[in-house]
Backbone as a ProteinNet text record, in pm:
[ID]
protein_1_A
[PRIMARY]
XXXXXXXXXXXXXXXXXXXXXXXXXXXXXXXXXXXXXXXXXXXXXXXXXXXXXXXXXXXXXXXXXXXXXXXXXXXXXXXXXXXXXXXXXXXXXXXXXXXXXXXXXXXXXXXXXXXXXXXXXXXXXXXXXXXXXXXXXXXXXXXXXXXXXXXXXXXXXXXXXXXXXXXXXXXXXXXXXXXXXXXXXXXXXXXXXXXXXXXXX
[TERTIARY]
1803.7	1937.5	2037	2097.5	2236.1	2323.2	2338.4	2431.3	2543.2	2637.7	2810.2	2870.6	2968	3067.1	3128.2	3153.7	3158	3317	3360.6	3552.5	3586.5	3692.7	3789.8	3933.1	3917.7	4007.5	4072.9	4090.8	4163.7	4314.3	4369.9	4497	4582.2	4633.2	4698.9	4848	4932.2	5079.5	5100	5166.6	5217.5	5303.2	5236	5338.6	5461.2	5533.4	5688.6	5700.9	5844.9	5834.9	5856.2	5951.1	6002.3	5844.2	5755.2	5625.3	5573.9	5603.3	5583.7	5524.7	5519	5425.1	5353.6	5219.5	5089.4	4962.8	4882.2	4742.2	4688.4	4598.5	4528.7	4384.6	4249.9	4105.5	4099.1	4014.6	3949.3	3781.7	3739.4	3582.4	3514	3482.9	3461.2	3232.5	3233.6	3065	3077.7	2926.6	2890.1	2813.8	2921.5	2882	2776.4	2683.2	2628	2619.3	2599.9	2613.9	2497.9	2450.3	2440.2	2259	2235.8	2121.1	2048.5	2126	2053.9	2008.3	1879.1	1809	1918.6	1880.3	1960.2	2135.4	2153.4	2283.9	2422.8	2519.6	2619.3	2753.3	2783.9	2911	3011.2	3136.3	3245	3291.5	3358.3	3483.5	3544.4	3661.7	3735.2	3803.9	3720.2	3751.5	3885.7	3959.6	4052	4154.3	4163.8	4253.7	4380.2	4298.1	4377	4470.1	4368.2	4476	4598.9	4568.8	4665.7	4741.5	4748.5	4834.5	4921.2	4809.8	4845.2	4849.7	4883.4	4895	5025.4	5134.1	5236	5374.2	5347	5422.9	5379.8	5439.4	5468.6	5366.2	5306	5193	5211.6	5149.1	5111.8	5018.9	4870.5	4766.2	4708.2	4672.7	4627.1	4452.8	4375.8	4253.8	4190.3	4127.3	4058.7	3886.8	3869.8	3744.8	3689.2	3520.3	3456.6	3347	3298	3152.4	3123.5	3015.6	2972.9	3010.8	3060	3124.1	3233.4	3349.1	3438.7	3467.7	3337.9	3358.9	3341.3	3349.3	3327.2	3497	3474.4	3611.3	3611.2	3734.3	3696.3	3768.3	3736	3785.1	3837.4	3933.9	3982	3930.6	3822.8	3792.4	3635.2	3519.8	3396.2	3362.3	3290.5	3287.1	3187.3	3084.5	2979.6	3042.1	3199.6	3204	3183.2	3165.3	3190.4	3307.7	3356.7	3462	3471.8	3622.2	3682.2	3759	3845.6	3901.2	4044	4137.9	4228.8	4154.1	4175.2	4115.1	4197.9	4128.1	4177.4	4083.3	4047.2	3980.4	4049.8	4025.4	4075.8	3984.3	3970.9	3856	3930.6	3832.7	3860.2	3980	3834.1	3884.5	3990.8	4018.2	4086	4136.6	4243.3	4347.8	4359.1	4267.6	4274.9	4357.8	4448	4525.4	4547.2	4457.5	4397.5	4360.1	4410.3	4344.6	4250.9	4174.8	4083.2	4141.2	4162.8	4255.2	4376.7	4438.3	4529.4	4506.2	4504.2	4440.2	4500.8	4533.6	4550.5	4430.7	4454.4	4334.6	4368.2	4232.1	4260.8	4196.6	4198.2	4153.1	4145.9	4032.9	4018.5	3990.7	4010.3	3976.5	3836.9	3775.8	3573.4	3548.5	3441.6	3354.6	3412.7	3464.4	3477.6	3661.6	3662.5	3747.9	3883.7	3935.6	4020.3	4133.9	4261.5	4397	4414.9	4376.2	4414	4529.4	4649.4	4732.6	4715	4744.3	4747.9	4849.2	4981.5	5081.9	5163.4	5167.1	5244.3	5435.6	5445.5	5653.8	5646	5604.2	5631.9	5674.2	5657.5	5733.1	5625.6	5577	5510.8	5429.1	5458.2	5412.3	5336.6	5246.5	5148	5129.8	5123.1	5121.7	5004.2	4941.3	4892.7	4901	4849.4	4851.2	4681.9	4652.3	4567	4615.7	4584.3	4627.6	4685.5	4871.3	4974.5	5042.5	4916	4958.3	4995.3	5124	5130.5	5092.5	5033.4	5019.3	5121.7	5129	5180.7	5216.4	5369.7	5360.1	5267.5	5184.5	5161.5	5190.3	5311.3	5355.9	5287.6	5361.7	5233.5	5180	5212.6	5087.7	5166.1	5205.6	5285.8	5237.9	5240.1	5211.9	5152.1	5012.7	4945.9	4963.6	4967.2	4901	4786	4706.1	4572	4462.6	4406.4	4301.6	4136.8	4050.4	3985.9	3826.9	3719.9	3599.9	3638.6	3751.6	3814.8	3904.4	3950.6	4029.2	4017.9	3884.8	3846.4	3901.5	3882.9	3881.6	3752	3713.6	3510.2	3487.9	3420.4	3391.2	3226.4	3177.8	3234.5	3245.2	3299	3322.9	3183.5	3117.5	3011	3021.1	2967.5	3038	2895.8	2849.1	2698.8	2625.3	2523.8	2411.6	2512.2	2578.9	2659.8	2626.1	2582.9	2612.3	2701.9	2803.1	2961.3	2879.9	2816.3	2786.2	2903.6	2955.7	3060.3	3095.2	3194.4	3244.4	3382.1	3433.8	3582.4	3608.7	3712.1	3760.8	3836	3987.3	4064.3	4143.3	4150.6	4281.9	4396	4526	4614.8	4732.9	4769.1	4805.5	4955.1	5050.9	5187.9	5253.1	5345.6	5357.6	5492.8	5486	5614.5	5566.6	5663.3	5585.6	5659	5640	5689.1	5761.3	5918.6	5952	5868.1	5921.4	5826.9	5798.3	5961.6	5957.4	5880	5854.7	5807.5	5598.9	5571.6	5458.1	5418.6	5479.1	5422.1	5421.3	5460.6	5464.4	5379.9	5328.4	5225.9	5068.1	5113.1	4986.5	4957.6	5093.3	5055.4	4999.4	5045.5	4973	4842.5	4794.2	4638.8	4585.1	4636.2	4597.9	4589	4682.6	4619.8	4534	4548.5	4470.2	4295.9	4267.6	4132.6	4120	4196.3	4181.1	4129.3	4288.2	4283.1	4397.6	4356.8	4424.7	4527.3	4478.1	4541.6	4612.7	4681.1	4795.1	4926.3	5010.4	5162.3	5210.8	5250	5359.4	5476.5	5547.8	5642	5744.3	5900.7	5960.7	6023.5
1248.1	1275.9	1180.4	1135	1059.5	1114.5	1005.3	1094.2	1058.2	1221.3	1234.8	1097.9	1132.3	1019.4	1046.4	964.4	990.4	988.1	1085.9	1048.7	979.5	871.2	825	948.5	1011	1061.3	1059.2	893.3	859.1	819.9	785.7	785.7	899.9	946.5	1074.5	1102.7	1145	1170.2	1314.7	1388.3	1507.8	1476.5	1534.2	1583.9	1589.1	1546.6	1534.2	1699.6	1784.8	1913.5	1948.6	1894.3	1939.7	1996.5	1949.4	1974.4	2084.2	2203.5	2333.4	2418.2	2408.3	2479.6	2383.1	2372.2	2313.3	2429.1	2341.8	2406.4	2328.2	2326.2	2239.4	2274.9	2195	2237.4	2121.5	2090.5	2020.1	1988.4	1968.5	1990.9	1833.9	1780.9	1686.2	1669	1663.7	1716.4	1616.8	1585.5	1566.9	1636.8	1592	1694.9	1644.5	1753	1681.3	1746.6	1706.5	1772.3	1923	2020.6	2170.9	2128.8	1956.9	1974.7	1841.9	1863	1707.4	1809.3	1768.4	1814.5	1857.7	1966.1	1948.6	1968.6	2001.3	2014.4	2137.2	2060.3	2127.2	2155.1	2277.6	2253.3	2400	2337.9	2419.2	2485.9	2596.3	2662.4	2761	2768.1	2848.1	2922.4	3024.8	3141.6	3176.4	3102	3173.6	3095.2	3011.1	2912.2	2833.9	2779.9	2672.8	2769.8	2872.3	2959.3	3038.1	3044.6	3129.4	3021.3	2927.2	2822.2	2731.8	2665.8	2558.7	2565.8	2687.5	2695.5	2728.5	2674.1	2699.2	2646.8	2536.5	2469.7	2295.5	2279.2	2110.2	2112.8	2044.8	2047.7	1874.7	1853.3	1737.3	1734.7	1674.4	1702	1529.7	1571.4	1462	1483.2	1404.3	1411.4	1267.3	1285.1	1201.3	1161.1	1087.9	1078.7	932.5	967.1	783.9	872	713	775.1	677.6	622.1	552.4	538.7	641.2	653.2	683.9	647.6	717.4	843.4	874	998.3	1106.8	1096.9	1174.2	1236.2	1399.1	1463.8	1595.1	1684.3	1794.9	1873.6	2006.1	1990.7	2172.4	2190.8	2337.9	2444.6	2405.2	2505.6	2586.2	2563.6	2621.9	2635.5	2733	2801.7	2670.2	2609.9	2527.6	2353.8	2366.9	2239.3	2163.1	2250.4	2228.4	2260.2	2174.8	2150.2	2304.5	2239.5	2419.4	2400.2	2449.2	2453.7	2499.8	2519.6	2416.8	2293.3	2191.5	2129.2	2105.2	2101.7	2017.9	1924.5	1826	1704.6	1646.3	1635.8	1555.9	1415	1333.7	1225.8	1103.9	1039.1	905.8	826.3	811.3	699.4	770.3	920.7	950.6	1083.1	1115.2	1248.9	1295.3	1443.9	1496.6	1598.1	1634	1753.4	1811.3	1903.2	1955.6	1877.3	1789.6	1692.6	1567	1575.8	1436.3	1290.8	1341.5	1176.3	1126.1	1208.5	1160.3	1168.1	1057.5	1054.3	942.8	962.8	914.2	784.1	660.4	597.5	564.7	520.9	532	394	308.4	242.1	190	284.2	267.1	88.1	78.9	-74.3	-90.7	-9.6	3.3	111	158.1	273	348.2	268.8	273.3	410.9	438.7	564.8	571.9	649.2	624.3	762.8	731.1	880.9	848.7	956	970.9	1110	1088.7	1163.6	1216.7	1302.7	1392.4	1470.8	1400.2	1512.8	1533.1	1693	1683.1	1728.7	1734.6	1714	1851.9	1972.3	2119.1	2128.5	1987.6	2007.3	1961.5	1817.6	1753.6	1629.8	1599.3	1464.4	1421.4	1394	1342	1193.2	1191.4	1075.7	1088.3	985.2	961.7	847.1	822.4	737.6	732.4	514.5	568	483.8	535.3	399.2	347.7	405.4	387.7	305.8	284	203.7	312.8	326.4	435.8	416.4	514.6	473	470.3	441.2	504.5	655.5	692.4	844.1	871.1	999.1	988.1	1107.5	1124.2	1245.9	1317.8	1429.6	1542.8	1601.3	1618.4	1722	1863	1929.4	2051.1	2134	2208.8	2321.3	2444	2454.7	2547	2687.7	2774.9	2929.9	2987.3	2884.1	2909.2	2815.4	2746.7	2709.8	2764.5	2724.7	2739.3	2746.6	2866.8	2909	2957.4	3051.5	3094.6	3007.2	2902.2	2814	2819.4	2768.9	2791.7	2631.7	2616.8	2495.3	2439.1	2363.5	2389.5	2178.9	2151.7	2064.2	2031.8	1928.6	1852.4	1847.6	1756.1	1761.6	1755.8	1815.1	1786.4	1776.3	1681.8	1681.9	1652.9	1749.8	1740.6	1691.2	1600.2	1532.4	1446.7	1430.1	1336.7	1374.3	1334.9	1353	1226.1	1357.8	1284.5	1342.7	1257.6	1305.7	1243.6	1260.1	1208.2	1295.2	1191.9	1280.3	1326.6	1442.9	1460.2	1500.5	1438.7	1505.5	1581.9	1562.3	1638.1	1666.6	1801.6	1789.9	1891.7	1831.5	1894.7	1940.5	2015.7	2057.2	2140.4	2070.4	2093.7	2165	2265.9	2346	2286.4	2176.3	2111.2	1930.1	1855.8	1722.3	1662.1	1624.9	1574.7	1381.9	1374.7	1249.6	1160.2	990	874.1	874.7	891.2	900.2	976	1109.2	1246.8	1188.5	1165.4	1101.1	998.1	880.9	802	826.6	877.8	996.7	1057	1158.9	1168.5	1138.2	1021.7	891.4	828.5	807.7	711.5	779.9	961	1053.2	1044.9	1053.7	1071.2	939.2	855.4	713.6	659.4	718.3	701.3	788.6	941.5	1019.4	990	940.6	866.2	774.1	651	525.4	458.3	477.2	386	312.4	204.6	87.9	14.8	29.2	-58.9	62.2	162.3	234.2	202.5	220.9	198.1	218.1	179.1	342.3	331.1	431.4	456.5	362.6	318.7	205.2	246.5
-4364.8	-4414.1	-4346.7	-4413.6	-4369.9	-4267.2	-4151	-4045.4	-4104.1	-4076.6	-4117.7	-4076.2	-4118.4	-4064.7	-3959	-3851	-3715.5	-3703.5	-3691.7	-3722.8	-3610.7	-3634.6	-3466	-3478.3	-3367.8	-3321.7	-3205.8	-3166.4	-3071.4	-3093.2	-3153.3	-3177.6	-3253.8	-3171.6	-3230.9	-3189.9	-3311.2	-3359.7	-3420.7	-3350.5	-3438.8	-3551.6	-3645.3	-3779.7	-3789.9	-3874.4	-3833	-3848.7	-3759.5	-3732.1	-3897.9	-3953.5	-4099.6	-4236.7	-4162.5	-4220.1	-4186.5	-4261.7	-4223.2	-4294.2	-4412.6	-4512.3	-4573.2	-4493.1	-4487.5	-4432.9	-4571.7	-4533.2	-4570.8	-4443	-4359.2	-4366.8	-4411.6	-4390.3	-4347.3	-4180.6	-4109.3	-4157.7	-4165.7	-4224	-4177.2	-4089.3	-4030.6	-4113.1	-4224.5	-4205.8	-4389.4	-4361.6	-4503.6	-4596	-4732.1	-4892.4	-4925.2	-4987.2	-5125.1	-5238	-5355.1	-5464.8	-5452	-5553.4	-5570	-5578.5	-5647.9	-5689.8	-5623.5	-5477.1	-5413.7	-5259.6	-5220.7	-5122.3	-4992.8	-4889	-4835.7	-4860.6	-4942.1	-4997.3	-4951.2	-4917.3	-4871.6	-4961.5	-4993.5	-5071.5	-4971.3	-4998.9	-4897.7	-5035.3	-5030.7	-5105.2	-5077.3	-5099.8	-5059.9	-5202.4	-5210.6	-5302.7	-5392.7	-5496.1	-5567.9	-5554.4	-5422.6	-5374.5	-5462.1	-5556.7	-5648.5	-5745.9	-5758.9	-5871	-5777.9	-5693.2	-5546.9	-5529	-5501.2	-5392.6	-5536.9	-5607.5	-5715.7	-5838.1	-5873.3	-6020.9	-6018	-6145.1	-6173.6	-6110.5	-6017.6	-5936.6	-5886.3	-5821	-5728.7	-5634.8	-5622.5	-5464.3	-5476.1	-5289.8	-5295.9	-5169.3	-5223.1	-5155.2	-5115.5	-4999.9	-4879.7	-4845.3	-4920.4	-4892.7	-4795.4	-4743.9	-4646.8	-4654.8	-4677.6	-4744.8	-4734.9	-4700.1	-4739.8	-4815.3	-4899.1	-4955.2	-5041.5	-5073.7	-5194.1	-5326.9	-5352	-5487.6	-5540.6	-5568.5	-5642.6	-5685.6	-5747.6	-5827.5	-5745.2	-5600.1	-5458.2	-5436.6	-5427.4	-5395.2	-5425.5	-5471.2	-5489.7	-5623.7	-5646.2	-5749.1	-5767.6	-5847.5	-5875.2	-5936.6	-5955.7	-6069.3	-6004.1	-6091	-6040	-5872.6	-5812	-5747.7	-5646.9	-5724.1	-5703.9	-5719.9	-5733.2	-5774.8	-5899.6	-5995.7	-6143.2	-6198	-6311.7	-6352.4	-6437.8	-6520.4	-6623.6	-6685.2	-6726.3	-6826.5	-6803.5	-6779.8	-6733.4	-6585.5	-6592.9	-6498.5	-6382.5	-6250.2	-6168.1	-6044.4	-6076.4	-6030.6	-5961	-5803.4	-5745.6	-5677.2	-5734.1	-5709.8	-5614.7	-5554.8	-5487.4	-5596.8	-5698.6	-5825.3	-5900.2	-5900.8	-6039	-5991.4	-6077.4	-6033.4	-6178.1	-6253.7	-6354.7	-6320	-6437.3	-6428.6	-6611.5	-6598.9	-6727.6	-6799.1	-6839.9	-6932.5	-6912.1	-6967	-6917.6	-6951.9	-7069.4	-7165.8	-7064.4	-7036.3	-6922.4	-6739.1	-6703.3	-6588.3	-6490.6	-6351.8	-6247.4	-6226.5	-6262.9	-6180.4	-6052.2	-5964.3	-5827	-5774.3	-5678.1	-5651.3	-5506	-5404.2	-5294.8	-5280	-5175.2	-5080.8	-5089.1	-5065.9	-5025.3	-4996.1	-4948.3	-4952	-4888.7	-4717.7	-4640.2	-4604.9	-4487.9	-4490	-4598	-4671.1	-4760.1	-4725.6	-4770	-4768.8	-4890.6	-5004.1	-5153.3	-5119.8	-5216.8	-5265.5	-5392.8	-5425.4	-5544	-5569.9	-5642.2	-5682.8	-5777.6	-5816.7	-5915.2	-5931.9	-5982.6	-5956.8	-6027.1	-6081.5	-6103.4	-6188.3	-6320.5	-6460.3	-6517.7	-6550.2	-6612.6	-6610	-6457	-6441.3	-6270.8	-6309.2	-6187.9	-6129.2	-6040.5	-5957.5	-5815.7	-5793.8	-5707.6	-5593.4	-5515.3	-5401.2	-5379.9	-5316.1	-5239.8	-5100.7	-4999.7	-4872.4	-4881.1	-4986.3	-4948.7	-5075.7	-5137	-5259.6	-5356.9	-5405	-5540.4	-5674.1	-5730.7	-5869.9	-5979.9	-6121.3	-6231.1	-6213.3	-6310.6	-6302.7	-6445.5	-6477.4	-6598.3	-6636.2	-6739.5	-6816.9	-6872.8	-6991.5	-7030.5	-7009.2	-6877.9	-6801.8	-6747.7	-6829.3	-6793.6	-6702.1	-6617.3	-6486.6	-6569.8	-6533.5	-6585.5	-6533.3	-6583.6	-6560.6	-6460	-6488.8	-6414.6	-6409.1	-6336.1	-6330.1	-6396.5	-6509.4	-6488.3	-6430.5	-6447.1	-6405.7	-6255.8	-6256.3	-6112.7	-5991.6	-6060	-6005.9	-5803.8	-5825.9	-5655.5	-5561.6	-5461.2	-5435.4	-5367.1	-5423.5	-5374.8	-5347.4	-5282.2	-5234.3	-5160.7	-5301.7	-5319.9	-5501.3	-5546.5	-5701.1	-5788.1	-5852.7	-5938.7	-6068	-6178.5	-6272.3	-6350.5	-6441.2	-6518.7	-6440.4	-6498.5	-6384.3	-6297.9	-6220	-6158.1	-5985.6	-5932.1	-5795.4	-5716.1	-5655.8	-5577.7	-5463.6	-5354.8	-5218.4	-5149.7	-4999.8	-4937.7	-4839.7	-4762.6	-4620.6	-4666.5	-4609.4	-4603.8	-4446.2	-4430.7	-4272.6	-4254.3	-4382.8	-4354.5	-4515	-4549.4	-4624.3	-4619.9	-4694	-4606.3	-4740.2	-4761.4	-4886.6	-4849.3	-4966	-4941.3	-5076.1	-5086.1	-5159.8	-5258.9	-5269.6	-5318.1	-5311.1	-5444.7	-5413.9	-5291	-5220.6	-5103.1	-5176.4	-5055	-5089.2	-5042.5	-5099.1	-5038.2	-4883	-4844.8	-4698.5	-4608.3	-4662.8	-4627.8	-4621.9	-4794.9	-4845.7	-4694	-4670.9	-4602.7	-4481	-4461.1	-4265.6	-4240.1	-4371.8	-4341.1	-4378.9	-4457.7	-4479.8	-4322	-4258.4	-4142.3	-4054.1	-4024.3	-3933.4	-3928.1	-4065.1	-4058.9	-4044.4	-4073	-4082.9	-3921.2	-3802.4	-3697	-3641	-3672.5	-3600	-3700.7	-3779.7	-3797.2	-3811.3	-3729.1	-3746.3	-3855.6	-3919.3	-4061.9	-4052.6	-4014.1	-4012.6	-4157.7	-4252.3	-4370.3	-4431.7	-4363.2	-4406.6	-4428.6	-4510	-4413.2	-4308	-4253.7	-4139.6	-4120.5	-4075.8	-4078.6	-4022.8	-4118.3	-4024.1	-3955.1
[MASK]
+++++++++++++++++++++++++++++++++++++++++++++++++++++++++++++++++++++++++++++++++++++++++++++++++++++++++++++++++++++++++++++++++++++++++++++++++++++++++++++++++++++++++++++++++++++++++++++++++++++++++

């Protein structure tokens, strides 16, 4: 089996104080998909429909792995997708709809800070390592997540296996400004030594 990813947690910055309604999962260990040997999947029960349905979030995932399609997702219990959707991938940020989609484009395999957020009306945006994406409209604030709108990790999608590390993610109940956004891109970006972040001027 593949050893985890070994986090650097030598450089370290507290959170600016104004960052106060955050939730936070540490999970320092590696995923693998439901139908690969050995296999690990995290979730946290009901979550997405409790925290992220019907409002603004903006979520901070931390992640390396071979593939893109490595991350997590809102809905199934096991990491299968649903119906309202919510996919949060390396490469891509779904929000109910598949046709409309966040592309993403990490540097390399190698450690990555993806953003995921939406503004509490209609429109999504992502980040990866500081680079922002397109906003993409249409995407109105759902009711509910479905197949129990869990938050489960890691993402599985039909025969697809997303294996990968996550270290940290950190989830905000409102979309956070640029200023706010890159503060705490650069936090995590030193406390796991990730160098090709922004930081703060």
């Amino acid at each position: 089996m593949k050893r985890p990813w070994e986090f650097q947690d030598t450089l370290r910055r507290n959170a600016p104080s104004r960052y106060t309604k955050v939730k936070s999962i540490r999970i320092p260990v590696r995923l693998y998909s439901p139908n690969q040997s050995c296999g690990r999947v995290l979730a946290v029960r009901g979550f997405s429909n409790q925290y992220l349905v019907g409002k603004a979030f903006t979520i901070f995932m931390v992640t390396q792995s071979e593939t893109n399609g490595f991350g997590i997702c809102g809905n199934g219990i096991w990491g299968t997708g649903g119906i309202p959707r919510l996919y949060l991938q390396r490469g891509a940020f779904h929000y109910n709809e598949l046709t409309k989609a966040v592309s993403l484009h990490p540097k390399d395999q190698g450690p990555t800070i993806s953003v995921f957020m939406h503004d509490g009306d209609q429109t999504i945006t992502a980040a990866t390592n500081g680079t922002l994406s397109e906003p993409v409209p249409g995407l109105h604030v759902v009711t509910e997540f479905g197949s129990g709108g869990n938050l489960t990790m890691p993402f599985w999608s039909g025969n697809k296996n997303y294996p990968g590390d996550i270290a940290e993610i950190a989830i905000f109940d409102r979309k956070l400004t640029d200023a706010e956004r890159t503060g705490v891109e650069a936090h995590l970006a030193d406390k796991y030594g990730i160098k090709y972040v922004k930081r703060w001027k």
